[in-house]
N, CA, C and O atoms as a GROMACS GRO file, in nm:
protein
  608
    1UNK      N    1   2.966   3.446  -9.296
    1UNK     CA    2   2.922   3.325  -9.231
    1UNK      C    3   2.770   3.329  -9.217
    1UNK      O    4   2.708   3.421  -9.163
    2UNK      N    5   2.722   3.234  -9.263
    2UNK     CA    6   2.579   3.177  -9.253
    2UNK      C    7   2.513   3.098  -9.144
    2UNK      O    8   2.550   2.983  -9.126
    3UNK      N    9   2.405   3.158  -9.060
    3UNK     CA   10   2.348   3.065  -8.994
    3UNK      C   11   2.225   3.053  -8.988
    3UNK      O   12   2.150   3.149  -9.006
    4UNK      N   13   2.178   2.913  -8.958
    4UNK     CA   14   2.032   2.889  -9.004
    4UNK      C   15   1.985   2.821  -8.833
    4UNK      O   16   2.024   2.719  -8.776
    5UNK      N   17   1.877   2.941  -8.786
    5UNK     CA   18   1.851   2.900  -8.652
    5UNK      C   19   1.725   2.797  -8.679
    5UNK      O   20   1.629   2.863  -8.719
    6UNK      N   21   1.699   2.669  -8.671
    6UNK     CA   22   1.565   2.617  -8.668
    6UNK      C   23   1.440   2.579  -8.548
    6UNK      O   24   1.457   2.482  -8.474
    7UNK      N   25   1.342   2.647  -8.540
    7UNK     CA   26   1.288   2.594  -8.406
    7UNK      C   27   1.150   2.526  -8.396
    7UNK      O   28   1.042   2.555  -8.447
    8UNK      N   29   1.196   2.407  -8.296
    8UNK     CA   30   1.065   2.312  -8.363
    8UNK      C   31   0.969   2.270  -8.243
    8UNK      O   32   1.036   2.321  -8.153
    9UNK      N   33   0.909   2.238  -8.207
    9UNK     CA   34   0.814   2.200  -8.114
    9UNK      C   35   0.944   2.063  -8.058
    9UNK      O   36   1.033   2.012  -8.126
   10UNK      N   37   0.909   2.038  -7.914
   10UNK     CA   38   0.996   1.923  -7.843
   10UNK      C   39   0.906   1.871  -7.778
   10UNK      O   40   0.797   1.920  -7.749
   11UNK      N   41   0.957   1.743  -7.744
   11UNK     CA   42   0.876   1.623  -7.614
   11UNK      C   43   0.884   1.713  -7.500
   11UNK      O   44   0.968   1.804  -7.503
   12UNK      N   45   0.798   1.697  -7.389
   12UNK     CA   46   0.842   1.772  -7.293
   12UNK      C   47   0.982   1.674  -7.232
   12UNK      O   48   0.993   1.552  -7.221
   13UNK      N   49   1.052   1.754  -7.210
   13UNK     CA   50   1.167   1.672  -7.131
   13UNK      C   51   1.184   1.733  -7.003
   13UNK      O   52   1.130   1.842  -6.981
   14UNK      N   53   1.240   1.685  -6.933
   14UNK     CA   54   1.326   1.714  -6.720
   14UNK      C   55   1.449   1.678  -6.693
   14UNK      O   56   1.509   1.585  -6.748
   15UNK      N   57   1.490   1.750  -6.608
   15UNK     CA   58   1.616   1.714  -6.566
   15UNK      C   59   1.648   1.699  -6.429
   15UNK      O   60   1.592   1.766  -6.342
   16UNK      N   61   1.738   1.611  -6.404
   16UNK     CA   62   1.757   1.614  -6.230
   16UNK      C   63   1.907   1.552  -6.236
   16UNK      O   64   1.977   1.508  -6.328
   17UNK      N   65   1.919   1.563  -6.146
   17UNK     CA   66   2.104   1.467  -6.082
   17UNK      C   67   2.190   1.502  -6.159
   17UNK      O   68   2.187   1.616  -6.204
   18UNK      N   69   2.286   1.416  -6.195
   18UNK     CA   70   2.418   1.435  -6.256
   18UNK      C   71   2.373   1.335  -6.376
   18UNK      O   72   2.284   1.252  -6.394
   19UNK      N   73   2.529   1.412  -6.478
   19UNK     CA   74   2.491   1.312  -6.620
   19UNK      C   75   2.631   1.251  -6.660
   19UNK      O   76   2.701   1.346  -6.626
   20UNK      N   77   2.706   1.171  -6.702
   20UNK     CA   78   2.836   1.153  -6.773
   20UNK      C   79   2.803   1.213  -6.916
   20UNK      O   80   2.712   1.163  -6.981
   21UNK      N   81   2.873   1.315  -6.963
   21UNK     CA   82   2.914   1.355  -7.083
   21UNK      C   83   2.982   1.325  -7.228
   21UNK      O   84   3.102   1.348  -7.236
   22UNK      N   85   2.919   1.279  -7.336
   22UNK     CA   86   2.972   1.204  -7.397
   22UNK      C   87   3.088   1.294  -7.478
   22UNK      O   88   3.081   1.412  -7.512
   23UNK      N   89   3.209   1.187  -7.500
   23UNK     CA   90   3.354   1.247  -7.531
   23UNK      C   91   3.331   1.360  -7.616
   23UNK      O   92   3.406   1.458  -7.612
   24UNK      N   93   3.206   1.351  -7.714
   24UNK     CA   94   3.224   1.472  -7.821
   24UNK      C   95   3.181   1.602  -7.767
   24UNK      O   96   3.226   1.707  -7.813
   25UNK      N   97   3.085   1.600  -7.661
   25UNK     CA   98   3.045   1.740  -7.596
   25UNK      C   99   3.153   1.721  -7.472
   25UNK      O  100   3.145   1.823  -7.403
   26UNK      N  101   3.213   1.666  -7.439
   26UNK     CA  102   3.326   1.689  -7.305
   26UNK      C  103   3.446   1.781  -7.369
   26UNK      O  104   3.501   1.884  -7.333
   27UNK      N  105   3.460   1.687  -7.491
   27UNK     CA  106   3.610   1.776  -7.541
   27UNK      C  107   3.581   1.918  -7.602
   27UNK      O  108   3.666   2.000  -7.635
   28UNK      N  109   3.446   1.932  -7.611
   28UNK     CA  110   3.445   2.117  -7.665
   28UNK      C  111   3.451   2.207  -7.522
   28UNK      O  112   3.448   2.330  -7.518
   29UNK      N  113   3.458   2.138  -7.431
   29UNK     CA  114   3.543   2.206  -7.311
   29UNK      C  115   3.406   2.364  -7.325
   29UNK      O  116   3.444   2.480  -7.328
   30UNK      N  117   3.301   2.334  -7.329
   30UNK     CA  118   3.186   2.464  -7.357
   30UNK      C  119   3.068   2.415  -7.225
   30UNK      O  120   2.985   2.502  -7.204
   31UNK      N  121   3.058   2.319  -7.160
   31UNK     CA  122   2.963   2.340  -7.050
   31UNK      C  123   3.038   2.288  -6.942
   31UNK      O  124   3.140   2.221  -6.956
   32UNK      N  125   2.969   2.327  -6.802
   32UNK     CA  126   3.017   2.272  -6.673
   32UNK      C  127   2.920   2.182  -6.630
   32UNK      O  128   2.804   2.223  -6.632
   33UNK      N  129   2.942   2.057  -6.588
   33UNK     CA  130   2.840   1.962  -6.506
   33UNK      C  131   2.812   2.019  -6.378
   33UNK      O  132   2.908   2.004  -6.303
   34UNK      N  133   2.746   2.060  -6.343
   34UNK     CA  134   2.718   2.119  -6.181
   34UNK      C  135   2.673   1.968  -6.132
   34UNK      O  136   2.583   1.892  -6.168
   35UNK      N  137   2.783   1.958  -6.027
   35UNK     CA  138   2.700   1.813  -5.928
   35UNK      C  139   2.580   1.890  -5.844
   35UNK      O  140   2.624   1.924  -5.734
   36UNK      N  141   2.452   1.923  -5.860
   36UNK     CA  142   2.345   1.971  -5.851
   36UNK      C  143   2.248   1.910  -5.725
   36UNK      O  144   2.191   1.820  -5.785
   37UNK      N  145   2.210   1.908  -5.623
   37UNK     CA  146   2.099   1.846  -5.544
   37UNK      C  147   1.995   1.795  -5.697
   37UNK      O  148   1.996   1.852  -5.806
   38UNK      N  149   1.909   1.671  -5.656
   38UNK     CA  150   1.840   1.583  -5.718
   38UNK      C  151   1.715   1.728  -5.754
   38UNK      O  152   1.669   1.817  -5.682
   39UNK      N  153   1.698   1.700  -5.872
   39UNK     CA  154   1.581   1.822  -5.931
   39UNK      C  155   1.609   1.936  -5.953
   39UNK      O  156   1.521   2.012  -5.995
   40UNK      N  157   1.728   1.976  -5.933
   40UNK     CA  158   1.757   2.124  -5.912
   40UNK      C  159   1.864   2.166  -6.026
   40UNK      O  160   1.916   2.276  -6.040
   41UNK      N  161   1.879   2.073  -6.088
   41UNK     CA  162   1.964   2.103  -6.250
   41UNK      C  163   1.914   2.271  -6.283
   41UNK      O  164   1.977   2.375  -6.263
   42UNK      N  165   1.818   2.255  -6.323
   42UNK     CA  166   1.813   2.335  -6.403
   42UNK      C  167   1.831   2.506  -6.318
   42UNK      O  168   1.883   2.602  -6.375
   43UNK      N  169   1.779   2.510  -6.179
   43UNK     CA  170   1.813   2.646  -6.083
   43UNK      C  171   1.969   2.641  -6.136
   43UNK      O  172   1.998   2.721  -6.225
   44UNK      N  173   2.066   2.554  -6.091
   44UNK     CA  174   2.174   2.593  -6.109
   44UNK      C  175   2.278   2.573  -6.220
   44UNK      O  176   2.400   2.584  -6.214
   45UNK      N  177   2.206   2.543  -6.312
   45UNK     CA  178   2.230   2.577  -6.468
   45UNK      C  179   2.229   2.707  -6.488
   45UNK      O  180   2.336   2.747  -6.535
   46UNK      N  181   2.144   2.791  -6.470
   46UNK     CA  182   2.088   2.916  -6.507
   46UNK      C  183   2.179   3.000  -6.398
   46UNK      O  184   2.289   3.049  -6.425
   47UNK      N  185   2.134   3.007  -6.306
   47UNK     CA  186   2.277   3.057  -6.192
   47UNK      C  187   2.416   3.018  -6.224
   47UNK      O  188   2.490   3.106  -6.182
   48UNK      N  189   2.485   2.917  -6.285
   48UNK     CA  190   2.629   2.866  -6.303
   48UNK      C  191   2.620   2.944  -6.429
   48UNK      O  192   2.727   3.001  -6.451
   49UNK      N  193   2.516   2.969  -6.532
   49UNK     CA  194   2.558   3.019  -6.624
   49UNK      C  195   2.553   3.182  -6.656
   49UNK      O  196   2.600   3.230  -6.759
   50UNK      N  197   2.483   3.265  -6.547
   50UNK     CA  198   2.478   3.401  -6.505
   50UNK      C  199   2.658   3.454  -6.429
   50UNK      O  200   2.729   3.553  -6.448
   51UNK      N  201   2.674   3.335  -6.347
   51UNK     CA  202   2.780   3.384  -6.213
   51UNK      C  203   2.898   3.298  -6.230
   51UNK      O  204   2.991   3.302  -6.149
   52UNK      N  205   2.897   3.226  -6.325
   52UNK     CA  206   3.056   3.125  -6.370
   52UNK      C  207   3.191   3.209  -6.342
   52UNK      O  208   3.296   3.164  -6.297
   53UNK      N  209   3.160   3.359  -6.384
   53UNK     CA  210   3.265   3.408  -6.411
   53UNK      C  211   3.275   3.556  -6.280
   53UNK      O  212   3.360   3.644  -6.295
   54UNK      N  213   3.194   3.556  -6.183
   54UNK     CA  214   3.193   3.604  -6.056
   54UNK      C  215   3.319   3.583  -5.948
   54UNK      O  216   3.361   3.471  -5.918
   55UNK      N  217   3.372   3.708  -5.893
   55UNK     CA  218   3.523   3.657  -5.830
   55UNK      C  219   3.444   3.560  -5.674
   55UNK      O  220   3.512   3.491  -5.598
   56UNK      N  221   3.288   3.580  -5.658
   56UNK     CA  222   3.293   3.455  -5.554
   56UNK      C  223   3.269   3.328  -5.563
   56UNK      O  224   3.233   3.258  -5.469
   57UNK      N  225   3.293   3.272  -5.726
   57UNK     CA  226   3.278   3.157  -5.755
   57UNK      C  227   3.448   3.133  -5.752
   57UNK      O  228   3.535   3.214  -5.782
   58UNK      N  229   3.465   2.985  -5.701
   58UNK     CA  230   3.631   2.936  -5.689
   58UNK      C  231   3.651   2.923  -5.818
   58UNK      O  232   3.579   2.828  -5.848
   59UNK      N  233   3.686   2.947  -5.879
   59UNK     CA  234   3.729   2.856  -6.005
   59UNK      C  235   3.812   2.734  -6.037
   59UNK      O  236   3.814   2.665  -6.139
   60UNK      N  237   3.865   2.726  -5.949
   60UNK     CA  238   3.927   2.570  -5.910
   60UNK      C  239   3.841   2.440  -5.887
   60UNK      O  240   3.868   2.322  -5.906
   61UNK      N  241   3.688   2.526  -5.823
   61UNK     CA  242   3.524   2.406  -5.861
   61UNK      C  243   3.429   2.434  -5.896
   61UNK      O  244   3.327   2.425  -5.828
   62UNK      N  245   3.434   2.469  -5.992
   62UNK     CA  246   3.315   2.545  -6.095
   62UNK      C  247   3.207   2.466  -6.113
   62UNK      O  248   3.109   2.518  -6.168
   63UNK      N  249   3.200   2.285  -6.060
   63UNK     CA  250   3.161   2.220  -6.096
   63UNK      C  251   3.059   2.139  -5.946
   63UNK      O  252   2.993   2.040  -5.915
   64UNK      N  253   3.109   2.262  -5.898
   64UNK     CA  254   3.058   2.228  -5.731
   64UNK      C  255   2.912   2.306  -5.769
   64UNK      O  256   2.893   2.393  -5.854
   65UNK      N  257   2.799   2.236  -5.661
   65UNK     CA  258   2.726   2.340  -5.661
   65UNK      C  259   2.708   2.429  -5.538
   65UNK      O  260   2.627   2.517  -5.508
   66UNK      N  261   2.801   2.378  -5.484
   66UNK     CA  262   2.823   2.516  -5.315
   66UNK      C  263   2.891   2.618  -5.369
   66UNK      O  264   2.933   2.686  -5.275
   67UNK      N  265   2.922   2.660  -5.465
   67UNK     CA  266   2.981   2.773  -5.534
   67UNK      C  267   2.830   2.835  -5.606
   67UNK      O  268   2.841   2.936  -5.675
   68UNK      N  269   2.724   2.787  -5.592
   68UNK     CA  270   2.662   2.876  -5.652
   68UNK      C  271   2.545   2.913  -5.551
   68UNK      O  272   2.513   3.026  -5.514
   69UNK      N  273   2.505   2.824  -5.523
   69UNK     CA  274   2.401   2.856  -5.412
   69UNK      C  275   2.383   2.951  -5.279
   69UNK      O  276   2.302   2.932  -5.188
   70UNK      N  277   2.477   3.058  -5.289
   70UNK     CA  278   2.479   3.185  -5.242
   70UNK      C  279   2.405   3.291  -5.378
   70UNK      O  280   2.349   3.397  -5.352
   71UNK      N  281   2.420   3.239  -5.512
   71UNK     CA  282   2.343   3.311  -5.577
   71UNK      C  283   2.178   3.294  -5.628
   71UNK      O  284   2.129   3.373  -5.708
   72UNK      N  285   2.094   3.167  -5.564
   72UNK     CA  286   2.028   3.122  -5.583
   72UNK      C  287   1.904   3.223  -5.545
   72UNK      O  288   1.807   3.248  -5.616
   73UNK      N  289   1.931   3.272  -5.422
   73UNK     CA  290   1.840   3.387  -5.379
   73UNK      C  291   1.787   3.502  -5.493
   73UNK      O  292   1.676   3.555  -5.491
   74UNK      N  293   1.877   3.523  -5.577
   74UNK     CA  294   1.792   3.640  -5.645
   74UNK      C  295   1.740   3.593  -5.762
   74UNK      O  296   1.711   3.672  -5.852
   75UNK      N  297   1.727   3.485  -5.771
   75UNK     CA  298   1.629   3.427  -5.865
   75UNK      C  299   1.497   3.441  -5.801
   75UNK      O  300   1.484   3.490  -5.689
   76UNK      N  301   1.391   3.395  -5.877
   76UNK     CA  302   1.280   3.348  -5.827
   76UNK      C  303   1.245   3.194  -5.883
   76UNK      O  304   1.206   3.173  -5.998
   77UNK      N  305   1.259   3.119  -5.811
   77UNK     CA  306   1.276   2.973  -5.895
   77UNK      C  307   1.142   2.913  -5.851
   77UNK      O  308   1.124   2.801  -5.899
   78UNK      N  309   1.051   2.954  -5.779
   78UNK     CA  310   0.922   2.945  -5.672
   78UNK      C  311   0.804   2.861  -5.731
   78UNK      O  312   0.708   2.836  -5.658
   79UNK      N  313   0.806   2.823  -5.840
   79UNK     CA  314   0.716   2.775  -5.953
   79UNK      C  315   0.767   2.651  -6.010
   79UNK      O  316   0.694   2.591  -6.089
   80UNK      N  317   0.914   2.592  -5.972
   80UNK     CA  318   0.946   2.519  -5.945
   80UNK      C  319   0.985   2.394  -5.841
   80UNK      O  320   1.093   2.394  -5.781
   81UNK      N  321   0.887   2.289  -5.827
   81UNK     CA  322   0.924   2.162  -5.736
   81UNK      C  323   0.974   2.040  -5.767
   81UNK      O  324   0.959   1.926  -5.723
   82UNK      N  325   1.044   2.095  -5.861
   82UNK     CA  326   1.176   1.980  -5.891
   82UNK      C  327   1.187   1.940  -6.069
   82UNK      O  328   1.119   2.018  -6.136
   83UNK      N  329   1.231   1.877  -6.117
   83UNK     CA  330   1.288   1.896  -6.253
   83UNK      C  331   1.199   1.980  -6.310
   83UNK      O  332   1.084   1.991  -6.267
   84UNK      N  333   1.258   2.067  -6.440
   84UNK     CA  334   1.246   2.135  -6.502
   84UNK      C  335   1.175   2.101  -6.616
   84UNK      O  336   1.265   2.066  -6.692
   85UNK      N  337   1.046   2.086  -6.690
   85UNK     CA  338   1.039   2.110  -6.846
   85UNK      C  339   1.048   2.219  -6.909
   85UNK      O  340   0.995   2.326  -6.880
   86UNK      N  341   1.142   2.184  -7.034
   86UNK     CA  342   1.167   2.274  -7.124
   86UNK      C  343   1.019   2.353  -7.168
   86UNK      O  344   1.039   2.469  -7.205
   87UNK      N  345   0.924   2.324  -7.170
   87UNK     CA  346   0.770   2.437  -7.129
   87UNK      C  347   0.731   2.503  -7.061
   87UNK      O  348   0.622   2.561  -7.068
   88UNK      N  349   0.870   2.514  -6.919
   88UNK     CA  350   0.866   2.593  -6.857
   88UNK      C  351   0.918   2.683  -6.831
   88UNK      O  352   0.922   2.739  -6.722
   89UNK      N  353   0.989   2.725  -6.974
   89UNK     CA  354   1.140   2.859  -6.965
   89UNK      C  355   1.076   2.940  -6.948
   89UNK      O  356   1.054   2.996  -6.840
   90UNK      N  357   1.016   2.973  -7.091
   90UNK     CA  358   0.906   3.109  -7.047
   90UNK      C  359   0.847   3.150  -6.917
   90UNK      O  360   0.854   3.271  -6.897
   91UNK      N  361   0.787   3.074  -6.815
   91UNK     CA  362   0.712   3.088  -6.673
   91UNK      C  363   0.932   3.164  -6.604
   91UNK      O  364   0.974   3.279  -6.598
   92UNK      N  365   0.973   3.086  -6.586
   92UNK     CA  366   1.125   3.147  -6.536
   92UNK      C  367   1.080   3.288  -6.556
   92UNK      O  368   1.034   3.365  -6.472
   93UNK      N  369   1.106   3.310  -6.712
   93UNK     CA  370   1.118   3.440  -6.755
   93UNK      C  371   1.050   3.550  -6.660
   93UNK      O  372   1.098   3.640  -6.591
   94UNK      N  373   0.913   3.503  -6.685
   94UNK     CA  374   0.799   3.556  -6.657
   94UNK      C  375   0.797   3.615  -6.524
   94UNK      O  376   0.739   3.718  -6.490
   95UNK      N  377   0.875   3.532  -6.449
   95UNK     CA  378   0.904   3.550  -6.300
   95UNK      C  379   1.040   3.612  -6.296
   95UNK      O  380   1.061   3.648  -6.180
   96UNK      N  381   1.126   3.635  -6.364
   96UNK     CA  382   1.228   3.671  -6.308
   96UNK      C  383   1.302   3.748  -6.490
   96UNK      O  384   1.393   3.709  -6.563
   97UNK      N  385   1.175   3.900  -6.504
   97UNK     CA  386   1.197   3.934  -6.597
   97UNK      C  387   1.355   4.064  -6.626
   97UNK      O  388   1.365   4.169  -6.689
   98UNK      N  389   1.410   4.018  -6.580
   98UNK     CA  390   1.569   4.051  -6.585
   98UNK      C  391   1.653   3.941  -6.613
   98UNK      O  392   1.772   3.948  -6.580
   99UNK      N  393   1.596   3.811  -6.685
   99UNK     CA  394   1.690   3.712  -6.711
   99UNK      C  395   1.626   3.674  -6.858
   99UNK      O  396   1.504   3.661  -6.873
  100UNK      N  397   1.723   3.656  -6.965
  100UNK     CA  398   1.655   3.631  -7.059
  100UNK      C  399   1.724   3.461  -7.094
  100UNK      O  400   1.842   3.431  -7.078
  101UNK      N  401   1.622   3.373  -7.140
  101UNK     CA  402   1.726   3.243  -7.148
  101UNK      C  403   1.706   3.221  -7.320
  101UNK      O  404   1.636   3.279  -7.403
  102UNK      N  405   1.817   3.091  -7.325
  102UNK     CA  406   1.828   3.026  -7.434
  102UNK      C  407   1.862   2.866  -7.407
  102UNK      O  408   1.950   2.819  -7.335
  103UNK      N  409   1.757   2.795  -7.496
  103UNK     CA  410   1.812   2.662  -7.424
  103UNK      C  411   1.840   2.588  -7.572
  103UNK      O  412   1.795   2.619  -7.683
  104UNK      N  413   1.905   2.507  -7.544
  104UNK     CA  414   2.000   2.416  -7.664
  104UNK      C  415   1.995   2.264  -7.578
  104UNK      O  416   2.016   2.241  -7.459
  105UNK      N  417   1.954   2.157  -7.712
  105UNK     CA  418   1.920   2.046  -7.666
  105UNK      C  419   2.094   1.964  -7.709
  105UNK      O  420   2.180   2.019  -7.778
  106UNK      N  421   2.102   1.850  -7.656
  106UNK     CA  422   2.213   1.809  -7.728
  106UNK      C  423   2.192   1.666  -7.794
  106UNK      O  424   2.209   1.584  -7.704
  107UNK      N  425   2.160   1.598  -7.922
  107UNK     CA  426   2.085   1.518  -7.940
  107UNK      C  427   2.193   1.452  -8.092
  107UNK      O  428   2.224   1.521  -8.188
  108UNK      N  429   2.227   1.321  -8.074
  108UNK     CA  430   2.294   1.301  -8.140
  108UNK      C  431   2.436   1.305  -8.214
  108UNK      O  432   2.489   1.252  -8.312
  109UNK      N  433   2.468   1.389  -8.124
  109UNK     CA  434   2.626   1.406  -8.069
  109UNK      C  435   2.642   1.584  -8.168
  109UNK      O  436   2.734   1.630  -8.236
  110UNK      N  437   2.531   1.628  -8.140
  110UNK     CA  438   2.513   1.776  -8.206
  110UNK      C  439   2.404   1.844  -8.129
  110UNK      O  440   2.318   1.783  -8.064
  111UNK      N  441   2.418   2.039  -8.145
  111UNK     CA  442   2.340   2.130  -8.040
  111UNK      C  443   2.224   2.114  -8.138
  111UNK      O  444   2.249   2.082  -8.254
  112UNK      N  445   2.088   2.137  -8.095
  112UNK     CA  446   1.971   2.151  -8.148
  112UNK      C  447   1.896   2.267  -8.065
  112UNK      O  448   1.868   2.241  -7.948
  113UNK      N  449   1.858   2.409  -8.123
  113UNK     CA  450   1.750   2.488  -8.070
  113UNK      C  451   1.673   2.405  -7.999
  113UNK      O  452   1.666   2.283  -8.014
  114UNK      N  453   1.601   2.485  -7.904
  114UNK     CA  454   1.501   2.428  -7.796
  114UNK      C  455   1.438   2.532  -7.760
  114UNK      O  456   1.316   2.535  -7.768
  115UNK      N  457   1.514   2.643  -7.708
  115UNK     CA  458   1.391   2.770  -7.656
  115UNK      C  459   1.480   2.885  -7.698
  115UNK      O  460   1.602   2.883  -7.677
  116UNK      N  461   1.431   2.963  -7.743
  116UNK     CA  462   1.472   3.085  -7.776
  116UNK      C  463   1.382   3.227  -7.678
  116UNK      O  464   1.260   3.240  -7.685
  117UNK      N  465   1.456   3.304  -7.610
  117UNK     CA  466   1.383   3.397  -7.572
  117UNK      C  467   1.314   3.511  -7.645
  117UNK      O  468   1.387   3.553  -7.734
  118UNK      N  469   1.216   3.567  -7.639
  118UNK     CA  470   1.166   3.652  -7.671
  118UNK      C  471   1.217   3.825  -7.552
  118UNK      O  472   1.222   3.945  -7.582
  119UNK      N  473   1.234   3.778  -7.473
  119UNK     CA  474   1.286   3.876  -7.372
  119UNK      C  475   1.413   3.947  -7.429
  119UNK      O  476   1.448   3.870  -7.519
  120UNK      N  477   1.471   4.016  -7.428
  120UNK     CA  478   1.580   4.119  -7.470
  120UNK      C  479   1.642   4.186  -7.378
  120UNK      O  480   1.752   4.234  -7.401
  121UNK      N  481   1.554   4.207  -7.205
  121UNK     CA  482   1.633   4.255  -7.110
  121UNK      C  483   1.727   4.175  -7.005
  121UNK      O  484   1.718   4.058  -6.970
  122UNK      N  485   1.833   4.287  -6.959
  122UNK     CA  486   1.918   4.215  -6.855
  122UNK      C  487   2.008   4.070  -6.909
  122UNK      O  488   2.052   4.048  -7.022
  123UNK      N  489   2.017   3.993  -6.797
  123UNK     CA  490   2.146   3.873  -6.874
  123UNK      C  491   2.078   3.833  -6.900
  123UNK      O  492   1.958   3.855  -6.887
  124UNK      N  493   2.156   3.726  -6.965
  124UNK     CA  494   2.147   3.585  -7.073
  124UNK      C  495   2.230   3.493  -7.033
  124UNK      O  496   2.353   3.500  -7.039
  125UNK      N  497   2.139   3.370  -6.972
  125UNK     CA  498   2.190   3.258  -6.956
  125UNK      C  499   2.166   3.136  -7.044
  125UNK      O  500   2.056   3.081  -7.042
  126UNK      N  501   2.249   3.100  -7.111
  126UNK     CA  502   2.222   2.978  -7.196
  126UNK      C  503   2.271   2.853  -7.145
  126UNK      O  504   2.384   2.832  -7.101
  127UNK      N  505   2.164   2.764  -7.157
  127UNK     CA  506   2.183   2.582  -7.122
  127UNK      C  507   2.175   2.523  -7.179
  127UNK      O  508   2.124   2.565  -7.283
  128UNK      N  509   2.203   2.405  -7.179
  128UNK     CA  510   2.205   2.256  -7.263
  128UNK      C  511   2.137   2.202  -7.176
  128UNK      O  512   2.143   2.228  -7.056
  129UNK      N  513   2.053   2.110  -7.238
  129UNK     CA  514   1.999   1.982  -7.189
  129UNK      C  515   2.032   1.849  -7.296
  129UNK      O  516   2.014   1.820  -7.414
  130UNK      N  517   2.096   1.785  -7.160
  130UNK     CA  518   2.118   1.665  -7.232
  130UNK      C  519   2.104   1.514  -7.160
  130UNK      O  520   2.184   1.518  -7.066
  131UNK      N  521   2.058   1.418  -7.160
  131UNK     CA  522   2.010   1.290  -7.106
  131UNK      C  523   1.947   1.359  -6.925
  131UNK      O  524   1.985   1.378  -6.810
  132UNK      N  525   1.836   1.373  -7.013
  132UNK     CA  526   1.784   1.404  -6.848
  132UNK      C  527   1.860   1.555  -6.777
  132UNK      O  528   1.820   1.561  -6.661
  133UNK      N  529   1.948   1.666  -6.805
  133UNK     CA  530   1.984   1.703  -6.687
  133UNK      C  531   2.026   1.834  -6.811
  133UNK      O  532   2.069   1.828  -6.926
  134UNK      N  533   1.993   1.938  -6.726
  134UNK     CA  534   2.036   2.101  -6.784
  134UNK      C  535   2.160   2.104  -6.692
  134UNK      O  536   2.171   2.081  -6.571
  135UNK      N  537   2.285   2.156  -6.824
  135UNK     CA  538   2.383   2.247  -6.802
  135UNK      C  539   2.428   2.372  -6.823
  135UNK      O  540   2.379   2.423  -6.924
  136UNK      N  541   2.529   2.461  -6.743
  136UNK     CA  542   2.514   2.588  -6.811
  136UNK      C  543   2.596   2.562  -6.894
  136UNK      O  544   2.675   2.468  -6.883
  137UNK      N  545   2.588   2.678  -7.036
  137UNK     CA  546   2.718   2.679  -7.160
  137UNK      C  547   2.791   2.781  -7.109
  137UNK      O  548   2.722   2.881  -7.091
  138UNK      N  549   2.901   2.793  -7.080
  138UNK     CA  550   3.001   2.846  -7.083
  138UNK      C  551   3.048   2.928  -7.184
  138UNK      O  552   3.062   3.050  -7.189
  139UNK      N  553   3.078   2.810  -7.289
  139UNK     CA  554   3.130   2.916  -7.454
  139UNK      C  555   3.028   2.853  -7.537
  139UNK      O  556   3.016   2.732  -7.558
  140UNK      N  557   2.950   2.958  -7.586
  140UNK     CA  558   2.841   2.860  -7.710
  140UNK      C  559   2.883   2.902  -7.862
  140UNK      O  560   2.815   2.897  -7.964
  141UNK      N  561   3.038   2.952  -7.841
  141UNK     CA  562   3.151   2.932  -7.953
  141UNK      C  563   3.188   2.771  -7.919
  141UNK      O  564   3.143   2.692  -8.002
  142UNK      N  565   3.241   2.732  -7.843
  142UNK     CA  566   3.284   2.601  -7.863
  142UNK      C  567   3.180   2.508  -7.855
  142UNK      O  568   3.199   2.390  -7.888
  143UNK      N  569   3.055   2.557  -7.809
  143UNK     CA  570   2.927   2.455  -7.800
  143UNK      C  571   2.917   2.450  -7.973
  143UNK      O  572   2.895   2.332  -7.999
  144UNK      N  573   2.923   2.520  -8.088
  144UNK     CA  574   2.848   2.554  -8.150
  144UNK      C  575   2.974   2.494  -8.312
  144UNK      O  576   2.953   2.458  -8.428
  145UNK      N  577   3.084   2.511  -8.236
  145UNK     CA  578   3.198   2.460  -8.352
  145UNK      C  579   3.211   2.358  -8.354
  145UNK      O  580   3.169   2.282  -8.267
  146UNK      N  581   3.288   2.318  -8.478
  146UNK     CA  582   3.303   2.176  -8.551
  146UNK      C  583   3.433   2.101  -8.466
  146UNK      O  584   3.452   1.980  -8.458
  147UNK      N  585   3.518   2.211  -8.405
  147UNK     CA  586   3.640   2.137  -8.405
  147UNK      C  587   3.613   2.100  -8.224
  147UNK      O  588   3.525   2.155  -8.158
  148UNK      N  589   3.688   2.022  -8.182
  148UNK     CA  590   3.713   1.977  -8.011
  148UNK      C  591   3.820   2.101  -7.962
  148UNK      O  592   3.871   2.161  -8.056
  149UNK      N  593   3.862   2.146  -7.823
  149UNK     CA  594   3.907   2.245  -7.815
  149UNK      C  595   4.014   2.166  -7.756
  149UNK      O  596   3.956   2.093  -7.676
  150UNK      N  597   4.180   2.134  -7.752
  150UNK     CA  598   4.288   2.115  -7.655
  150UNK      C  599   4.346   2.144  -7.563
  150UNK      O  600   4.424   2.079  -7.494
  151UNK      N  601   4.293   2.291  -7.553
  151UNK     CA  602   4.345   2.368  -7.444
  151UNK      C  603   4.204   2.435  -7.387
  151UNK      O  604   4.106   2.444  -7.461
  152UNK      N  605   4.202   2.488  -7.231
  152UNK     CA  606   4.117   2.567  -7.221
  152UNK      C  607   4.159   2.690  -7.174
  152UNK      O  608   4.079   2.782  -7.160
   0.00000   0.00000   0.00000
């Protein structure tokens, strides 16, 4: 199997609030919408996508963001006052060099590179951004395949 990563310069983009998901990225059943406080997408993108799978997240509301914001503290998000540009992964990093990210745009009813880390230590949280608002990926097997998933 062949893959061809491409990475290109972007608009700056931001994210804030909630987004409706269009049917083709809903049914790959690969990100969670965090209903998020206004500006704060992207803190708990990166946290939902570190601690999704933590026994003190419910899993019955994965989609809450009071399930995550007990983990918000060991970030350093401090450089942030409200939406996120994608020009600002690196500064994250920079500040909180035990997290390495990856961000994926969603543009046209397909994933598109956006930031690739250079970092190599500690986790890896990968997000989507899509109409205005970062999500975490969950499976960036099903973010990344052709087919819709039926079951989760």
């Amino acid at each position: 199997m062949n893959m061809n990563i491409r990475v290109s310069l972007v608009k700056i983009i931001c994210g804030s609030g909630t987004v409706k998901l269009p049917p083709v990225l809903l049914g790959k059943k690969a990100v969670l919408n965090i209903d998020s406080p206004d500006g704060q997408c992207f803190q708990y993108a990166v946290v939902a996508a570190l601690h999704h799978t933590d026994s003190a997240v419910n899993s019955r509301y994965k989609n809450h963001a009071s399930n995550y914001t007990k983990f918000l503290h060991y970030y350093n998000f401090s450089c942030f006052n409200g939406p996120v540009d994608a020009s600002e992964l690196k500064q994250f990093e920079k500040l909180n060099p035990d997290v390495s990210l990856t961000a994926i745009i969603w543009e046209k009813d397909k994933p598109r590179m956006c930031y690739t880390t250079h970092n190599t230590n500690g986790k890896i949280a990968i997000i989507l951004f899509y109409a205005g608002h970062w999500l975490p990926i969950m499976s960036l097997g099903r973010l990344l395949g052709t087919a819709n998933v039926d079951s989760a």
